[in-house]
N, C-alpha and C positions, 0 to 999 in steps of 0.2 A: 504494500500500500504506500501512497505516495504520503513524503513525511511535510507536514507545514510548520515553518517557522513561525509564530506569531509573532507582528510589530509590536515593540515594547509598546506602543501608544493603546492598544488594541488589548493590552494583556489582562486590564480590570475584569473585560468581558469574557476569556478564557480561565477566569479564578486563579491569572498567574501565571497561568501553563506558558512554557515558551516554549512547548513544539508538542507536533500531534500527530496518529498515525489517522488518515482518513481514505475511503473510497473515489474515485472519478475519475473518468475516460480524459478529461481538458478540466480546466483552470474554474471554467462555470461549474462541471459539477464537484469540483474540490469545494468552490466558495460555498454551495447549495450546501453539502454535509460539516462544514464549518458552522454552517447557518442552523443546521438542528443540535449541533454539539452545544454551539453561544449564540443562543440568541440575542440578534444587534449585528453579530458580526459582517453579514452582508451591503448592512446599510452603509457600515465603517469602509468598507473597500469598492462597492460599488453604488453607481448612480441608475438611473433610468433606460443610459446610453450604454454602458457595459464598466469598467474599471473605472475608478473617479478621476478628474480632473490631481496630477499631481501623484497618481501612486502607477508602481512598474509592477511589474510581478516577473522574477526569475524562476525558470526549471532546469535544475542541472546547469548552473551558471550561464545561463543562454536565455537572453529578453524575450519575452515572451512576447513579439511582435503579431501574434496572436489573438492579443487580449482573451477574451474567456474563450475563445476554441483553441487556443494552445494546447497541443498536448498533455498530457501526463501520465509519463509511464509509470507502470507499478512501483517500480525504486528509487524514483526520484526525490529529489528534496524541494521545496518551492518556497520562495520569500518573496514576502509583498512588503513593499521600500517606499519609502516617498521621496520623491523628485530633489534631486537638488539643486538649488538656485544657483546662477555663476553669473562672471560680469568680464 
């Protein structure tokens, strides 16, 4: 099962957890069983339009230029990151 890291920001709603073992084929159904583990957790990384303005998601250190149909293999790891600003 693909392992999620949770963003520290995001950790209140996980009771802390900073990593999880969860089911799904791509990124949408990883966030969908995040979302029945902590509920909230959806709202925190996505909008209406798919991933929120400002947050990336990695699988197996490769962007997930996908957004929620990225893959996700069974033994992957995935971190959802926020943006960083530059100048």
């Amino acid at each position: 099962m693909p392992i999620v890291f949770i963003p520290p920001a995001s950790r209140e709603l996980a009771g802390g957890v900073q990593q999880v073992e969860v089911t799904g084929q791509n990124v949408g159904q990883v966030i969908d069983a995040l979302e029945e583990k902590f509920p909230g957790m959806r709202s925190r990384l996505c909008s209406d339009e798919g991933l929120r303005p400002g947050i990336s998601v990695t699988v197996n250190d490769q962007v997930g230029v996908l957004g929620l149909h990225h893959p996700t293999p069974a033994d992957c790891e995935i971190h959802f990151l926020p943006a960083l600003g530059g100048g």
